[in-house]
C-alpha positions as CSV (number, residue, x, y, z in Angstrom):
1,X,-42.8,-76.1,14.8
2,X,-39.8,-77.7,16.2
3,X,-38.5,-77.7,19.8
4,X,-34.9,-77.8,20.8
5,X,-33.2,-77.6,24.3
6,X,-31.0,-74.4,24.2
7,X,-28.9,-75.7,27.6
8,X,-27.6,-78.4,25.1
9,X,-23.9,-79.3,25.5
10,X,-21.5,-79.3,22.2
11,X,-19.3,-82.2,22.7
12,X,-15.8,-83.1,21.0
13,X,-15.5,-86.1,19.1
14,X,-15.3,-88.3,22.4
15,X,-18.2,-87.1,23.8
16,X,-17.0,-84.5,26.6
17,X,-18.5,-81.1,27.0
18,X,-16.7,-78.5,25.1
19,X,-15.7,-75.6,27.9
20,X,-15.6,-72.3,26.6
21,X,-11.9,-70.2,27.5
22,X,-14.1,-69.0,30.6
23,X,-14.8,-72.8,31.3
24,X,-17.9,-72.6,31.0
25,X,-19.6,-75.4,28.4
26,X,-20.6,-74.1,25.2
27,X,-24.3,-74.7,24.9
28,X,-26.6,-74.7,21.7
29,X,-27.7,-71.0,23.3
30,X,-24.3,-69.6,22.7
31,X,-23.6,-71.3,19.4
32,X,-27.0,-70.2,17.9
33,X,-26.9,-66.3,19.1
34,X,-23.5,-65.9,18.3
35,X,-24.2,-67.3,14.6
36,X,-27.4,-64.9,14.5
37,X,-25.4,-61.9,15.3
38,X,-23.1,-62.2,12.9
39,X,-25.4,-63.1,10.3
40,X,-25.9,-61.5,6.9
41,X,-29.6,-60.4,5.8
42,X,-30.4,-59.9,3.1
43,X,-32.5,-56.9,3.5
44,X,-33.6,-54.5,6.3
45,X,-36.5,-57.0,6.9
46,X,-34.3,-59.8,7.1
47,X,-31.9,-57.8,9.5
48,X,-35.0,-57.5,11.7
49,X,-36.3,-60.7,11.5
50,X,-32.7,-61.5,13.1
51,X,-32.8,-59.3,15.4
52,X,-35.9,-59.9,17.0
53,X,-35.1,-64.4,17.3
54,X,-31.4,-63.4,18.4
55,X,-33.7,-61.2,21.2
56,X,-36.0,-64.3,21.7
57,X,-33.8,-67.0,22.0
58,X,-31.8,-64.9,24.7
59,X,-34.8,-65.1,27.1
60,X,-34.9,-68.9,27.0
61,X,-32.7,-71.0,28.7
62,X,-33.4,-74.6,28.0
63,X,-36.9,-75.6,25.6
64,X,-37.8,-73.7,23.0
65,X,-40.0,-73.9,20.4
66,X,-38.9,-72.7,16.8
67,X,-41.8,-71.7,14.1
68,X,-40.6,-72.7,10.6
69,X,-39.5,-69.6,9.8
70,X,-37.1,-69.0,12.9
71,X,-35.7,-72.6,12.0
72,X,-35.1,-71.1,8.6
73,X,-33.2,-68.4,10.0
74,X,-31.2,-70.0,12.4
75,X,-30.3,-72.9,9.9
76,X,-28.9,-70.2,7.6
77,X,-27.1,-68.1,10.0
78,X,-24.9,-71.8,10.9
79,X,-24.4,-72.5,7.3
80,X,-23.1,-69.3,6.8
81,X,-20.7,-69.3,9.5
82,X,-19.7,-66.1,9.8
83,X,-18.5,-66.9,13.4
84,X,-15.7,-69.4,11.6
85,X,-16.6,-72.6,13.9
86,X,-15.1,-75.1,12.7
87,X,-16.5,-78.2,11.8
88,X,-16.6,-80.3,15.0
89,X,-19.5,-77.0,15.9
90,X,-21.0,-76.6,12.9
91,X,-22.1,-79.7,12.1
92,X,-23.0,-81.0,15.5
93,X,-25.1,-77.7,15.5
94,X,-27.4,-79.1,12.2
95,X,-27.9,-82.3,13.5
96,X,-28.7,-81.4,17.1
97,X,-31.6,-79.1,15.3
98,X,-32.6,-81.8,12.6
99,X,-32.2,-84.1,14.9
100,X,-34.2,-82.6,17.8
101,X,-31.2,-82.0,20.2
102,X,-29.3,-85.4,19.3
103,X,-26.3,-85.6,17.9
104,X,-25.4,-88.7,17.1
């Protein structure tokens, strides 16, 4: 199991929150169910599998706790990027989760 904190800020490179065009800051939350939506399974299963975290992380707003599986998942769908982040996102977005929400 891991936890992470879903209301977690993405920064730039000088440490400011990142505001969405609607200046609102992009959280972990956003980052992580916009990757799972546009994520590739590799079977019906899979798509389901998908489905059903994207459904569960959108009922929690800050802690959460991840079952190995659902880390699986959700490391794959940032690796993939199908969302094209860029950088500065993506790889903020693994260390916050191997890092247990820290970035640095």
């Amino acid at each position: 199991m891991r936890k992470i904190n879903l209301s977690e800020s993405i920064k730039n490179f000088a440490g400011q929150p990142i505001k969405t065009p609607e200046g609102e800051k992009l959280t972990l939350k956003s980052i992580l169910l916009n990757s799972l939506g546009s994520m590739k399974g590799s079977s019906g299963e899979e798509h389901i599998k998908i489905w059903d975290l994207g459904i569960k992380l959108n009922k929690v707003d800050s802690q959460m706790e991840l079952a190995d599986d659902e880390y699986a998942i959700i490391k794959s769908a940032i690796e993939q990027n199908n969302t094209n982040y860029v950088a500065l996102i993506v790889g903020q977005t693994l260390k916050i989760l191997e890092n247990g929400n820290k970035a640095e």
